[in-house]
C-alpha positions as CSV (number, residue, x, y, z in Angstrom):
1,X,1.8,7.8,25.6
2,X,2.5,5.9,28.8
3,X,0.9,7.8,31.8
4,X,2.6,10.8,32.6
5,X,1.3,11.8,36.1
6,X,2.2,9.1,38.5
7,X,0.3,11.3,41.5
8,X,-3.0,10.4,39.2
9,X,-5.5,8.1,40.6
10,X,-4.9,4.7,38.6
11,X,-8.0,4.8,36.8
12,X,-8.5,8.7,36.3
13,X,-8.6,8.7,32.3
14,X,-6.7,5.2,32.1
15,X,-7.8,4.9,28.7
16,X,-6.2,7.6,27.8
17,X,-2.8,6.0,27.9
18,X,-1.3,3.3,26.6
19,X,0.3,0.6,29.2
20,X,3.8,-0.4,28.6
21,X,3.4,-3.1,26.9
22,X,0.8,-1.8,24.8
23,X,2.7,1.3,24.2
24,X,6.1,-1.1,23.2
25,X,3.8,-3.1,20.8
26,X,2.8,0.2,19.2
27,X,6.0,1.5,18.8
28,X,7.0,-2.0,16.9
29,X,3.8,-1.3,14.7
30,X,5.0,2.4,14.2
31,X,8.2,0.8,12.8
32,X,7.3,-1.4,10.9
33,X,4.5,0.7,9.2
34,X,7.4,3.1,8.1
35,X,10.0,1.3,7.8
36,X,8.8,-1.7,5.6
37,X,7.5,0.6,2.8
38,X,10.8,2.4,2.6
39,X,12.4,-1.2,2.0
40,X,9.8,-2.4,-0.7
41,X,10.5,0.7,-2.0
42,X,14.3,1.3,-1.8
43,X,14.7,-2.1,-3.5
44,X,12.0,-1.5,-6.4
45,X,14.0,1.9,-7.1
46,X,17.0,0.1,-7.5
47,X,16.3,-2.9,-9.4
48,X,13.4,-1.8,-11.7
49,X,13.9,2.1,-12.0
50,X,9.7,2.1,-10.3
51,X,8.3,3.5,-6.9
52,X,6.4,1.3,-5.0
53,X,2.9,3.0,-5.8
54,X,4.1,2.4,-9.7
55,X,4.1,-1.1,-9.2
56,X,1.2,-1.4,-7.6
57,X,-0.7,0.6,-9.8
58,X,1.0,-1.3,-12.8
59,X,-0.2,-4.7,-11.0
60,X,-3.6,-3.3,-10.3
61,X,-4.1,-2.5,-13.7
62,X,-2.6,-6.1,-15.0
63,X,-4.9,-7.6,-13.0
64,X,-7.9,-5.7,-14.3
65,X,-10.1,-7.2,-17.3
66,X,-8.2,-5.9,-20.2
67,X,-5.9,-4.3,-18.3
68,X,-8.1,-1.0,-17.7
69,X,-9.3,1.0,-14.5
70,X,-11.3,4.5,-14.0
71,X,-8.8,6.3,-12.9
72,X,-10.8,7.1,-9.7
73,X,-10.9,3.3,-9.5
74,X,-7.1,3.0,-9.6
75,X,-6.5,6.5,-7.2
76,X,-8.7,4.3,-4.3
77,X,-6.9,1.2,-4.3
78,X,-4.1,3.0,-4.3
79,X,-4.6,5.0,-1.7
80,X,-3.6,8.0,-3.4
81,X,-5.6,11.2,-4.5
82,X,-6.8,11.7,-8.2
83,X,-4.4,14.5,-8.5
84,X,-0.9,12.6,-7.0
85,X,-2.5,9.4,-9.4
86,X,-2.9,11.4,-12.4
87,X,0.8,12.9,-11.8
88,X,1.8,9.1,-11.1
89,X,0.6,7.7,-14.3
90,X,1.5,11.1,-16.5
91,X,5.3,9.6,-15.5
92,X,4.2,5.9,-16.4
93,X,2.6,7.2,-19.8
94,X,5.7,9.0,-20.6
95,X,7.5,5.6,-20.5
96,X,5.4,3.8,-22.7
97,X,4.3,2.1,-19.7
98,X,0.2,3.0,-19.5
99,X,-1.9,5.1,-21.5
100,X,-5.1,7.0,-20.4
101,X,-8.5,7.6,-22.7
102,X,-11.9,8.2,-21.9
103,X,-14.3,6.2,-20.0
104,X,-16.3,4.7,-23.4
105,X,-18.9,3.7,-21.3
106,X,-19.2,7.5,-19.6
107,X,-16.8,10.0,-20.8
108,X,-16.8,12.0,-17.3
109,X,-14.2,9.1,-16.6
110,X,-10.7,8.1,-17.7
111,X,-9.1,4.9,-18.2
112,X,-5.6,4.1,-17.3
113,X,-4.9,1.2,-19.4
114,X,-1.9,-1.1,-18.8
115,X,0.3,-1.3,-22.4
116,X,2.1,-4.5,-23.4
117,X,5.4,-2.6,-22.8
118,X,4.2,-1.8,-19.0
119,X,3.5,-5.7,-18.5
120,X,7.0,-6.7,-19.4
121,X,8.1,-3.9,-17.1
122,X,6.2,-5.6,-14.5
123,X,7.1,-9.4,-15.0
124,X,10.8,-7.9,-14.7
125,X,10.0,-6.3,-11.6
126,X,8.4,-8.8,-10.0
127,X,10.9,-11.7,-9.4
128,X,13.3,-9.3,-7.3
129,X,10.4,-7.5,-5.4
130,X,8.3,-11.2,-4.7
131,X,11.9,-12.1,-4.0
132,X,12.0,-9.0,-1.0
133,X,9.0,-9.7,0.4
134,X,9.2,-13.3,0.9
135,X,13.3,-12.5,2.8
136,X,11.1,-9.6,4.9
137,X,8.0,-10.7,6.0
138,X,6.7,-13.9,4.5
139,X,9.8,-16.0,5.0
140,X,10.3,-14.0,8.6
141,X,7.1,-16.1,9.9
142,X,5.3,-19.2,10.0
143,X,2.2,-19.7,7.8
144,X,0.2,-19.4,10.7
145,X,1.3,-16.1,12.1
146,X,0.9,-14.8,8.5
147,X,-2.3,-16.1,8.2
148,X,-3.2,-14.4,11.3
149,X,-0.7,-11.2,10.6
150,X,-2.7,-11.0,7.3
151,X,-6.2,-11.2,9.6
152,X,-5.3,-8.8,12.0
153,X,-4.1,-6.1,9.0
154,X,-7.8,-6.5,7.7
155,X,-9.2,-6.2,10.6
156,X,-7.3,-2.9,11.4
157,X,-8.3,-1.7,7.5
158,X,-11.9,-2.5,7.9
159,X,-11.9,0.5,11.1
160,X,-9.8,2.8,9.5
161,X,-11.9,2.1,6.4
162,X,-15.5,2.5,8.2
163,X,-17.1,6.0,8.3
164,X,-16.0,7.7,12.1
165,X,-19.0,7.1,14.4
């Protein structure tokens, strides 16, 4: 990513390549975006038998008024497609964790609806993984660089989020 072609011109198709330092604050980004998702994950497999995109759908849906999300609802905030989500919460239904049912307000939809059984699930999840975070990120900085950590992610989500110009 760093120029390649040291007989270029300096400023032939500079902004092409990353500088050095641009390039070794990528790499860190690269790392972390791969890395820190195995970790959250690794440690929810362990400790609560759940992937990562379980709980979070699980804590999606408990935050949800009554505990209920369309489906396609759920699949966005996930980040996941309708198909890998439906799959996802066929596995969490099967463990008496969340049960689907159509939309009563427009029966093209479903509902994925969090069951009492699935919220105990969760609030025994949830110590160890809050526990995780805080030891890899939150603890690992001051409130103000996670403040601004937390700025900067939303910042980066709002352009990957916008339609491509």
């Amino acid at each position: 990513m760093t120029t390649p072609d040291a007989s270029r011109p300096a400023d032939e198709h500079a902004d092409l390549w990353l500088t050095p330092a641009e390039l070794a604050s990528w790499m860190s980004v690269v790392r972390l975006i791969t890395r820190l998702p195995w970790a959250l994950d690794a440690q929810l497999q362990r400790d609560a038998d759940l992937s990562m995109v379980e709980y979070m759908a699980m804590a999606m849906l408990a935050e949800a008024p009554e505990w209920t999300l369309r489906m396609s609802t759920l699949a966005e905030e996930t980040n996941s497609s309708l198909s890998r989500l439906s799959h996802l919460v066929k596995r969490l239904e099967k463990r008496g964790y969340v049960r689907r049912e159509p939309d009563p307000a427009d029966g093209r939809f479903t509902n994925a609806i969090l069951l009492p059984e699935g919220m105990r699930k969760l609030e025994s999840a949830a110590p160890a993984h809050v526990a995780n975070v805080r030891h890899l990120v939150v603890d690992n900085l001051s409130p103000e660089r996670l403040r601004r950590l937390g700025q900067d992610a939303e910042r980066i989500l709002q352009r990957v989020d916008s339609p491509v110009r």
